[in-house]
PDB file with SEQRES, HELIX, SHEET and CRYST1 records, atoms N, CA, C and O in Angstrom:
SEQRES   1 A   68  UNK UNK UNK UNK UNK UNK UNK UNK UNK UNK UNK UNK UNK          
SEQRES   2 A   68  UNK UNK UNK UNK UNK UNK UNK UNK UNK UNK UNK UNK UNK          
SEQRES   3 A   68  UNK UNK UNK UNK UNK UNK UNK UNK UNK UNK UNK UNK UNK          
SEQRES   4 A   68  UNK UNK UNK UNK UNK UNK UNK UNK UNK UNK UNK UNK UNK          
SEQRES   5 A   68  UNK UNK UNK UNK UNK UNK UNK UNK UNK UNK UNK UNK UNK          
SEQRES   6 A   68  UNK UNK UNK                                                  
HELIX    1 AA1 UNK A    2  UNK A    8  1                                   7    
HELIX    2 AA2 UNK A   12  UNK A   24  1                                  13    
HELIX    3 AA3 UNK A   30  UNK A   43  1                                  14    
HELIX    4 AA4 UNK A   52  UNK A   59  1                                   8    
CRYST1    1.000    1.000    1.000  90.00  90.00  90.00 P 1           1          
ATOM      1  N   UNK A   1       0.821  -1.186   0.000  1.00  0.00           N  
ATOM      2  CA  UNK A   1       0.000   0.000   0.000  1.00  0.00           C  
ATOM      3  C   UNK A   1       0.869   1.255   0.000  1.00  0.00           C  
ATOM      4  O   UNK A   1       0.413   2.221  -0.611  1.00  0.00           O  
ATOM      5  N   UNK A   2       1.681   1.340   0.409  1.00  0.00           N  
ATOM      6  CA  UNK A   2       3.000   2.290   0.776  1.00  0.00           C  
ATOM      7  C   UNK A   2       3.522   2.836  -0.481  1.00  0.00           C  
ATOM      8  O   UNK A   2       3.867   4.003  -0.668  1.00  0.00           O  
ATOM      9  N   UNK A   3       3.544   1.765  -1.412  1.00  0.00           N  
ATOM     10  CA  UNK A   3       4.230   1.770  -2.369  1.00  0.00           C  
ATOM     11  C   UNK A   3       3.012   2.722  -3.765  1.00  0.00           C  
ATOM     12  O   UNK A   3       3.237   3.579  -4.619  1.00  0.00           O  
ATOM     13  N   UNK A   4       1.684   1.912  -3.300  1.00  0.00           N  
ATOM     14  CA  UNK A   4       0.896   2.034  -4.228  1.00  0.00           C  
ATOM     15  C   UNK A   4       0.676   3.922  -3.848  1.00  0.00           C  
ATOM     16  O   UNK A   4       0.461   4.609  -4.846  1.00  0.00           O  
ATOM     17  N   UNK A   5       0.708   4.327  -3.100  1.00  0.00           N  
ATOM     18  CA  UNK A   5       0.778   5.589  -2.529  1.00  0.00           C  
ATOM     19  C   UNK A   5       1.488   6.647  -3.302  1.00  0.00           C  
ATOM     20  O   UNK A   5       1.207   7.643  -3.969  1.00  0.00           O  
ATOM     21  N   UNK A   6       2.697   5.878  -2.850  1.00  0.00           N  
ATOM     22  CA  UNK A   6       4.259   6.461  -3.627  1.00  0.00           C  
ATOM     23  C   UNK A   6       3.763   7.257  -5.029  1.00  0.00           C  
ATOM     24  O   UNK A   6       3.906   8.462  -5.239  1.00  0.00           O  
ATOM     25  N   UNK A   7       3.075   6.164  -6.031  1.00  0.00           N  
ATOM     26  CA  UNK A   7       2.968   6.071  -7.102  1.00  0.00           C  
ATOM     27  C   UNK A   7       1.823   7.204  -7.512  1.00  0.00           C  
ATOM     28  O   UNK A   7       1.797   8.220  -8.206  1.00  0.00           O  
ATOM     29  N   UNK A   8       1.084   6.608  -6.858  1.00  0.00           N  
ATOM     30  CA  UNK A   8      -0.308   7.594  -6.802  1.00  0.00           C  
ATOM     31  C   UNK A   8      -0.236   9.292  -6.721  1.00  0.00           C  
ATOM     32  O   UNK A   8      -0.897  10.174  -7.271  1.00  0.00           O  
ATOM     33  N   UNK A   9       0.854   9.307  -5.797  1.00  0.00           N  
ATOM     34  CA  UNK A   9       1.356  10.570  -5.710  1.00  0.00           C  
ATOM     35  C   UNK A   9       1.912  11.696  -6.449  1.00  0.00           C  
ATOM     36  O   UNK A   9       1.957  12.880  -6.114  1.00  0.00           O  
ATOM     37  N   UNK A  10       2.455  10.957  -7.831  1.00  0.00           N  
ATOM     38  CA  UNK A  10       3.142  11.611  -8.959  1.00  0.00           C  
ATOM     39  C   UNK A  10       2.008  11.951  -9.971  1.00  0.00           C  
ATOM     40  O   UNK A  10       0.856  11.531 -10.082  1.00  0.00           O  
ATOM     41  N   UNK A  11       2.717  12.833 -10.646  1.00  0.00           N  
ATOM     42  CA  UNK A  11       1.449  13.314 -11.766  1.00  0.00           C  
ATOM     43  C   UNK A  11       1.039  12.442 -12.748  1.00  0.00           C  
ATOM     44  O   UNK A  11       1.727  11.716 -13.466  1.00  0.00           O  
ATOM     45  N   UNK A  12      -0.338  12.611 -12.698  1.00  0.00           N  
ATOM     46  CA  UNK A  12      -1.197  11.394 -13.553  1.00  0.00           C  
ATOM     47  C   UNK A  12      -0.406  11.004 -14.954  1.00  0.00           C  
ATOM     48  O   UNK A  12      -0.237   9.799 -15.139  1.00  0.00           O  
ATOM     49  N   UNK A  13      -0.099  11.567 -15.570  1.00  0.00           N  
ATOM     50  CA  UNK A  13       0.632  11.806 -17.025  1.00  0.00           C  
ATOM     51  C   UNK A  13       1.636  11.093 -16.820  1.00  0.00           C  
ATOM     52  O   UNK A  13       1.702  10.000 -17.382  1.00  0.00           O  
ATOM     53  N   UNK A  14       2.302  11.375 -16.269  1.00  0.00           N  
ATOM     54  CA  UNK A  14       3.825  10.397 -15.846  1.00  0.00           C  
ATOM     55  C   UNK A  14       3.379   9.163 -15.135  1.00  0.00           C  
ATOM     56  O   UNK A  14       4.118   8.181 -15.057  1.00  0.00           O  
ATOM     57  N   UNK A  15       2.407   9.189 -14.714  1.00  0.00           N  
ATOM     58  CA  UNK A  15       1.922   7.181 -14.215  1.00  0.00           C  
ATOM     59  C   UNK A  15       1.491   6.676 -15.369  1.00  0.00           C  
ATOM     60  O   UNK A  15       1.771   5.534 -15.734  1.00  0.00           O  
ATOM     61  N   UNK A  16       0.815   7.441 -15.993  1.00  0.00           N  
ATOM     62  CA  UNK A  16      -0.028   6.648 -16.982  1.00  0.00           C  
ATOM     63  C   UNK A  16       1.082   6.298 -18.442  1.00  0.00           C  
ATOM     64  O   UNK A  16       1.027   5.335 -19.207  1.00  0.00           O  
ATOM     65  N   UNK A  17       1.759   7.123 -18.445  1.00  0.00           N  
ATOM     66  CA  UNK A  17       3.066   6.639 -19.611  1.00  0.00           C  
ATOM     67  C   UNK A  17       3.621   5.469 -19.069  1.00  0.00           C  
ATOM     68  O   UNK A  17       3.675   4.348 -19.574  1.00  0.00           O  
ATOM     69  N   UNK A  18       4.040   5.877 -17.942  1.00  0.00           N  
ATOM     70  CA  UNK A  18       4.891   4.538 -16.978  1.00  0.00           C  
ATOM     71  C   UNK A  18       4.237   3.255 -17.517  1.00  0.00           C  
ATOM     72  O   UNK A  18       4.809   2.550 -18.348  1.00  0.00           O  
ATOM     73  N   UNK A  19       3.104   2.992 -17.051  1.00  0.00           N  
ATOM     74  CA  UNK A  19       2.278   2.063 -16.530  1.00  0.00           C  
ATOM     75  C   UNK A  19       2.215   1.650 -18.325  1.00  0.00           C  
ATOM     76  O   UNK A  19       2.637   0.595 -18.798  1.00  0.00           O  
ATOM     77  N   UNK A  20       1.774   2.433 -18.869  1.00  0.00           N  
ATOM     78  CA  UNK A  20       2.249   1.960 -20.552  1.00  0.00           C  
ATOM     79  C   UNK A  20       3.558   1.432 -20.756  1.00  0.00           C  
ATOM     80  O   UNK A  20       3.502   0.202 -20.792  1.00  0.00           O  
ATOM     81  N   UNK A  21       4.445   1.772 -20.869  1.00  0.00           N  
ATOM     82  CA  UNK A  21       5.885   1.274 -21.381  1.00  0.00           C  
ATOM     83  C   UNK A  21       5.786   0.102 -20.654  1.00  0.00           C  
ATOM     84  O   UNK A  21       5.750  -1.024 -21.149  1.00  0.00           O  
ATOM     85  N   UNK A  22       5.720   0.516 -18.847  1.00  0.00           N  
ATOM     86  CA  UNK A  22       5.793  -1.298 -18.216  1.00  0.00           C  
ATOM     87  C   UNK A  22       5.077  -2.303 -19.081  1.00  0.00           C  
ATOM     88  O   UNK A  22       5.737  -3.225 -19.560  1.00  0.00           O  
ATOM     89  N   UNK A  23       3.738  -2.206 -19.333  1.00  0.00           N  
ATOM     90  CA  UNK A  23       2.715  -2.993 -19.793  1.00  0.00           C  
ATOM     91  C   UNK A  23       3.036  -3.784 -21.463  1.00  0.00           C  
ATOM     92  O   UNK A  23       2.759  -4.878 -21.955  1.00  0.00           O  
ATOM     93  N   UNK A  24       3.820  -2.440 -21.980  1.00  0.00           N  
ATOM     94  CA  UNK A  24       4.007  -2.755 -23.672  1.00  0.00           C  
ATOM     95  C   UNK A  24       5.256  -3.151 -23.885  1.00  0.00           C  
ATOM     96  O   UNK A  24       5.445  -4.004 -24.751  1.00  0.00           O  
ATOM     97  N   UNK A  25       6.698  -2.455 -22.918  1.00  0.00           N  
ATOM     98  CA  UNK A  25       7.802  -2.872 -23.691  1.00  0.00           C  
ATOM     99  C   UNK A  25       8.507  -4.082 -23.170  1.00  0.00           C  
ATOM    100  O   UNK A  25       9.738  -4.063 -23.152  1.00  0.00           O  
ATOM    101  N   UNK A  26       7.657  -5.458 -22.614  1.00  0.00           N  
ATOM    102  CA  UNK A  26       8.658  -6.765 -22.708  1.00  0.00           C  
ATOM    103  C   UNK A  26       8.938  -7.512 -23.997  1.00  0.00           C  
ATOM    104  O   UNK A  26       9.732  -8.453 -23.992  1.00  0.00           O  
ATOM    105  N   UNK A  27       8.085  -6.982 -25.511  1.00  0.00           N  
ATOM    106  CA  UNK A  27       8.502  -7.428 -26.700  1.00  0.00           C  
ATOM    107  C   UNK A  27       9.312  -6.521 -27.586  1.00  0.00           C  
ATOM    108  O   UNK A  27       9.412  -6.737 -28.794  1.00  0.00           O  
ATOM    109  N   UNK A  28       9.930  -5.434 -26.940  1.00  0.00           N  
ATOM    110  CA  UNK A  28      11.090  -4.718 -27.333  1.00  0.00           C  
ATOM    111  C   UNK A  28      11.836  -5.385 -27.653  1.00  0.00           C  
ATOM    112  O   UNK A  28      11.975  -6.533 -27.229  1.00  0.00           O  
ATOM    113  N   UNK A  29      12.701  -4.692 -28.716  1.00  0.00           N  
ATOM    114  CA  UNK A  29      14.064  -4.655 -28.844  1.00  0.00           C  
ATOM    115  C   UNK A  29      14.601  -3.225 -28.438  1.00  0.00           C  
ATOM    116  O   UNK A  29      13.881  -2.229 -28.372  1.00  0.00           O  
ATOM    117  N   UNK A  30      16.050  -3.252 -28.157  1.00  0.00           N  
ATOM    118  CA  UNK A  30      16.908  -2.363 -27.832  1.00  0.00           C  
ATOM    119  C   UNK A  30      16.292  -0.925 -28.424  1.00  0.00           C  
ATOM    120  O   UNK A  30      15.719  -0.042 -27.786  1.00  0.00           O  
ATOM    121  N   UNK A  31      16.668  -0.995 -30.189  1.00  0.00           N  
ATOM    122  CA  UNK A  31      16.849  -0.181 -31.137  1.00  0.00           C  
ATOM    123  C   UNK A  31      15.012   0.773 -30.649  1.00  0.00           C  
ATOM    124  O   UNK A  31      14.610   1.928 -30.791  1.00  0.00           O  
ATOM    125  N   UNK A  32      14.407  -0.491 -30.074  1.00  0.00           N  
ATOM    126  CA  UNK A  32      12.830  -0.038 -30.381  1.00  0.00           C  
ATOM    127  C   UNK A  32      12.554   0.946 -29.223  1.00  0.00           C  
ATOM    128  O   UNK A  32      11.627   1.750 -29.129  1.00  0.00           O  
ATOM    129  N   UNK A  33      13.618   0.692 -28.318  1.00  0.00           N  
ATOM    130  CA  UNK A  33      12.984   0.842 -26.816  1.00  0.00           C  
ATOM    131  C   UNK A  33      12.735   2.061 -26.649  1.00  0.00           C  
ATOM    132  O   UNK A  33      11.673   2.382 -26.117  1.00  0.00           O  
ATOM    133  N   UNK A  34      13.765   3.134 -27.112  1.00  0.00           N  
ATOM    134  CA  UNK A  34      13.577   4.480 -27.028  1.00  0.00           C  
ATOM    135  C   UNK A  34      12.683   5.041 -27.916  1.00  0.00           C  
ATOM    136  O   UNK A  34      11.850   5.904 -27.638  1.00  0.00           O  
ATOM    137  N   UNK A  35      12.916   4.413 -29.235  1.00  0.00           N  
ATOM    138  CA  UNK A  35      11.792   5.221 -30.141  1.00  0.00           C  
ATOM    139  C   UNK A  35      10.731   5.317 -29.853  1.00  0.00           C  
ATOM    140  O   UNK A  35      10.183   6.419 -29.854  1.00  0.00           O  
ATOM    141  N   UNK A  36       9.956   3.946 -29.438  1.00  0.00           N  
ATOM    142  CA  UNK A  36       8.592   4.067 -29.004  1.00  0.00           C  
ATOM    143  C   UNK A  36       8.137   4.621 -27.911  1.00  0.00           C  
ATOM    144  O   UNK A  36       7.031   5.154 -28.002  1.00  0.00           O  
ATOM    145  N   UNK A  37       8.601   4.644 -27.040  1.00  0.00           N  
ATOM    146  CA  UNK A  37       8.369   5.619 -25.971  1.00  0.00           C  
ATOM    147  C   UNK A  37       8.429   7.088 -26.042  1.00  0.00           C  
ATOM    148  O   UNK A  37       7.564   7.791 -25.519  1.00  0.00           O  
ATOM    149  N   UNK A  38       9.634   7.651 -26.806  1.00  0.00           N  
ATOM    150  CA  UNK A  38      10.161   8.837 -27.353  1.00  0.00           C  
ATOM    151  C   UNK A  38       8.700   9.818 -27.396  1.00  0.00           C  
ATOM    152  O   UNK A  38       8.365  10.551 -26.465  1.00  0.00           O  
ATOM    153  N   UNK A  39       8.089   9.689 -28.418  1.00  0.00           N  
ATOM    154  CA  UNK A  39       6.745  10.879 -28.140  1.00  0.00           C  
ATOM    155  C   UNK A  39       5.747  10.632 -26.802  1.00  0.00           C  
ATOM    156  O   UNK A  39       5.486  11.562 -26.039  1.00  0.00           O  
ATOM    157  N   UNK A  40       5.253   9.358 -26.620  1.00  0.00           N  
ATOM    158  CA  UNK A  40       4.673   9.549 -25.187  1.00  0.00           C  
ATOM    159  C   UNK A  40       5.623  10.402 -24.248  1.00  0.00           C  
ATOM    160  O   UNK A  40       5.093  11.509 -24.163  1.00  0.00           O  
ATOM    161  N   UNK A  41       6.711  10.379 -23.558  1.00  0.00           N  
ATOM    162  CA  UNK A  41       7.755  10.782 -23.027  1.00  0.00           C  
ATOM    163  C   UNK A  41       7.845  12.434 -23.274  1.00  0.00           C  
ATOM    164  O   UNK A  41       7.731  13.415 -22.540  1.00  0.00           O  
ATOM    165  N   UNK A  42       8.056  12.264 -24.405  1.00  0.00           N  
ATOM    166  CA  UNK A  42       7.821  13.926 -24.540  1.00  0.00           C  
ATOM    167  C   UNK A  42       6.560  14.705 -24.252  1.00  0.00           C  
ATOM    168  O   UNK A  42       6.651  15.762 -23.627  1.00  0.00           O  
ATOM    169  N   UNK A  43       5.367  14.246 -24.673  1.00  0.00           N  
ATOM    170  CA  UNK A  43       4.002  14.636 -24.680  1.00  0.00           C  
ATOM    171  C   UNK A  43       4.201  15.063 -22.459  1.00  0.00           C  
ATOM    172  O   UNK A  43       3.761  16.060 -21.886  1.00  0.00           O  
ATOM    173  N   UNK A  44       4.891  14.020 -21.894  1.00  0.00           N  
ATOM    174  CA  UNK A  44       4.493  14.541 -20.661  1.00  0.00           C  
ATOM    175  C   UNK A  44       5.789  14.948 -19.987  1.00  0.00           C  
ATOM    176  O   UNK A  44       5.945  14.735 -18.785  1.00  0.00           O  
ATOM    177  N   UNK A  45       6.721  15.526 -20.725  1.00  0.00           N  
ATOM    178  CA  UNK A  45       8.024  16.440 -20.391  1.00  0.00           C  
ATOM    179  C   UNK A  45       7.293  17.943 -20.505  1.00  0.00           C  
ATOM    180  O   UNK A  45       7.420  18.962 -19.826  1.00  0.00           O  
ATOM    181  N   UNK A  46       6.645  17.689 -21.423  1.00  0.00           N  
ATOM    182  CA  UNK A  46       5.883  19.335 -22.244  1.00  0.00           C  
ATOM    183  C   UNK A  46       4.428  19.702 -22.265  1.00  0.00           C  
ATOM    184  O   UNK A  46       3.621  20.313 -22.966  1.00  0.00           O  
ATOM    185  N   UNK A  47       4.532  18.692 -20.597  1.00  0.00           N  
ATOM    186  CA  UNK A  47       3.125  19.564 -20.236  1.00  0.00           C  
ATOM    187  C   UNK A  47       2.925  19.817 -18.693  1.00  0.00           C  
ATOM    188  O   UNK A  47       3.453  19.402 -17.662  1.00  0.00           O  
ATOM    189  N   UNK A  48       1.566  20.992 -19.134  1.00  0.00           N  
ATOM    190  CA  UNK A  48       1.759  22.032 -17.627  1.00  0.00           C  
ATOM    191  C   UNK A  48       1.881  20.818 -16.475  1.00  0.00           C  
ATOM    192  O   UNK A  48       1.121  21.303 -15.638  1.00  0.00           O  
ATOM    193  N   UNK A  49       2.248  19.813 -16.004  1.00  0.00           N  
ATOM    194  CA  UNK A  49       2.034  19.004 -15.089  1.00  0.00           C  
ATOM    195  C   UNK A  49       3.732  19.049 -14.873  1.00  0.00           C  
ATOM    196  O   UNK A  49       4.207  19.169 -13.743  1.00  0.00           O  
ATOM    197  N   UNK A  50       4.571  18.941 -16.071  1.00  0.00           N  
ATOM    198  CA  UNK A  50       5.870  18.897 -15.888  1.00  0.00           C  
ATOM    199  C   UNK A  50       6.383  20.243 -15.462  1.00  0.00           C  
ATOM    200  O   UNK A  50       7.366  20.329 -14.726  1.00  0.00           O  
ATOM    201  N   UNK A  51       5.790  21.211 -15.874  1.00  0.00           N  
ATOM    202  CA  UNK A  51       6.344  22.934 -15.141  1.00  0.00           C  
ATOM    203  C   UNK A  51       5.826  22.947 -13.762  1.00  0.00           C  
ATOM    204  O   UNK A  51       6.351  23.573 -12.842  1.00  0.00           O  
ATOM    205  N   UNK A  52       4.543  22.069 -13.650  1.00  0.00           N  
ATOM    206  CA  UNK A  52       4.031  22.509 -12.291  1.00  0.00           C  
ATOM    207  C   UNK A  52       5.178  21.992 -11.122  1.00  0.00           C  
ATOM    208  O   UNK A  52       5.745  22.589 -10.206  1.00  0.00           O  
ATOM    209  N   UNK A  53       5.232  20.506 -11.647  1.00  0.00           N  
ATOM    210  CA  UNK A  53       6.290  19.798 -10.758  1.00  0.00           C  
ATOM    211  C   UNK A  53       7.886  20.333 -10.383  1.00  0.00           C  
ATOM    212  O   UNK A  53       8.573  19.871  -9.472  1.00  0.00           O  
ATOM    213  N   UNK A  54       8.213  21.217 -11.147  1.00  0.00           N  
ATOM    214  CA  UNK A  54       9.762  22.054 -11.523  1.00  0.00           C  
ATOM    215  C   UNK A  54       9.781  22.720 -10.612  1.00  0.00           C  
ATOM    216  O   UNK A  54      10.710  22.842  -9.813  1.00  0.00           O  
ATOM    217  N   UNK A  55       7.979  23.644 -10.596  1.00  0.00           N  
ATOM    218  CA  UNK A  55       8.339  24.526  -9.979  1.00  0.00           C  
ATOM    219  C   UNK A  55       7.672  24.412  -8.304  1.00  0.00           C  
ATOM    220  O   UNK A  55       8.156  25.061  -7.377  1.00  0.00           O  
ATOM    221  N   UNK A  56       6.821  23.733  -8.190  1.00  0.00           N  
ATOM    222  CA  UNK A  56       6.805  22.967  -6.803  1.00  0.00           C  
ATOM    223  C   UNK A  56       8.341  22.801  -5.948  1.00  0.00           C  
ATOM    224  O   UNK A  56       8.603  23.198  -4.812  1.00  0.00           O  
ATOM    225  N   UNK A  57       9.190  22.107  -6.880  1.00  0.00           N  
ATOM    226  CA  UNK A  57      10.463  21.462  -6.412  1.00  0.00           C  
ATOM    227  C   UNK A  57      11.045  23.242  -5.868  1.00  0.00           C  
ATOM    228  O   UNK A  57      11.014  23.350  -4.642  1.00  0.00           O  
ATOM    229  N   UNK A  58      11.306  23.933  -6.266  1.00  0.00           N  
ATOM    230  CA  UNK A  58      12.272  24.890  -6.161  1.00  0.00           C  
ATOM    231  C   UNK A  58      10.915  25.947  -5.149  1.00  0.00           C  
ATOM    232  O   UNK A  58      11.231  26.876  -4.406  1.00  0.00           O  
ATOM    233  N   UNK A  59      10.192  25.717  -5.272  1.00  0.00           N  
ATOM    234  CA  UNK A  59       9.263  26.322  -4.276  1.00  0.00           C  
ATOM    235  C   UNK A  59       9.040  25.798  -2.935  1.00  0.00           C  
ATOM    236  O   UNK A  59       8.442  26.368  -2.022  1.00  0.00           O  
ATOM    237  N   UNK A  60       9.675  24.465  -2.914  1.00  0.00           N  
ATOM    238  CA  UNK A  60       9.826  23.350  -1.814  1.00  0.00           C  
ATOM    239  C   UNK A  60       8.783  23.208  -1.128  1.00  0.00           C  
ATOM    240  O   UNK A  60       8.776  23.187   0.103  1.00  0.00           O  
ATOM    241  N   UNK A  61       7.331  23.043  -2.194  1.00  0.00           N  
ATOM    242  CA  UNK A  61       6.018  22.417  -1.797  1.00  0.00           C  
ATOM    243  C   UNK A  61       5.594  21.572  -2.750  1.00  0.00           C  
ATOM    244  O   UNK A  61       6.033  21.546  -3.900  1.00  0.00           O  
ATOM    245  N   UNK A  62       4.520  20.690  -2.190  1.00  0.00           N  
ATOM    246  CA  UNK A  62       3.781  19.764  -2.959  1.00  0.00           C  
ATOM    247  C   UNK A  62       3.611  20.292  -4.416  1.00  0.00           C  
ATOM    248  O   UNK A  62       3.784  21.488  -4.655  1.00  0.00           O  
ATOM    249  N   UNK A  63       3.268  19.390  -5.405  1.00  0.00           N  
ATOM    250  CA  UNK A  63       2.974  20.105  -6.513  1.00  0.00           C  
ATOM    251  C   UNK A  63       1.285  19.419  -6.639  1.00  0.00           C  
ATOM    252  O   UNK A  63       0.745  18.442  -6.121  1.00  0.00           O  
ATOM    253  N   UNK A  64       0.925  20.245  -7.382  1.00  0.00           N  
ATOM    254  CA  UNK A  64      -0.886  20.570  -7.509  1.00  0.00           C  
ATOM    255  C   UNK A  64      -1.044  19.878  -9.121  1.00  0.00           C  
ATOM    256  O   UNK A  64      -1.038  20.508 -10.179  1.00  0.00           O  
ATOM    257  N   UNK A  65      -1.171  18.533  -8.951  1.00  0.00           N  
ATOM    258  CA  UNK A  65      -1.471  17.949 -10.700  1.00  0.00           C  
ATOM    259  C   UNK A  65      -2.604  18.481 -11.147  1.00  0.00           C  
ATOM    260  O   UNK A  65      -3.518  19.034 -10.535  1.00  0.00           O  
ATOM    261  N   UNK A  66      -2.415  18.205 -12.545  1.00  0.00           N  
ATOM    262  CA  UNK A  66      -3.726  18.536 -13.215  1.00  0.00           C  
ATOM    263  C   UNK A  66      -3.955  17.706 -13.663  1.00  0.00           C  
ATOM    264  O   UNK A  66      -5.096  17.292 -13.459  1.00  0.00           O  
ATOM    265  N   UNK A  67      -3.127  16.968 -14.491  1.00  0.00           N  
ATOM    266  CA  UNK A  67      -3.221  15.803 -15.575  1.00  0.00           C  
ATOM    267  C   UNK A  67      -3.269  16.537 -17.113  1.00  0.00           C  
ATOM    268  O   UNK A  67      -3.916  16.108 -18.069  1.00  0.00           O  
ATOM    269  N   UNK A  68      -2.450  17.703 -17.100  1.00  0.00           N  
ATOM    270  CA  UNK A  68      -2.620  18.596 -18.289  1.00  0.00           C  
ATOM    271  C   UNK A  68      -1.075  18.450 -18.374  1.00  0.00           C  
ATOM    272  O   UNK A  68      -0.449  19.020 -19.267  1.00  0.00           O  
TER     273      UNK A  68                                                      
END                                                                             
């Protein structure tokens, strides 16, 4: 439960990619591994959920997800 917490805790966007790659990449190859992930990955580097979290950190409070 501790764990499931942990997880729960991070911004929706970044679980839900996660929880994709875990789910999809055990029939990878190497060459594949980055490509396919590559735009999901980005899609949630370059969104307001990833500025919110930046700036939470350097504000040294919780950050407020959106899932945007």
């Amino acid at each position: 439960m501790g764990l499931a917490k942990s997880i729960a805790g991070n911004g929706p966007l970044a679980v839900r990619t996660s929880k994709w790659i875990m789910a999809t990449a055990a029939g990878w190859n190497d060459p594949d591994l980055w490509r396919r992930q590559q735009d999901r990955v980005a899609q949630v580097m370059s969104s307001q959920d990833a500025l919110e979290g930046a700036t939470a950190f350097v504000e040294k409070r919780q950050p407020r997800w959106t899932g945007r």
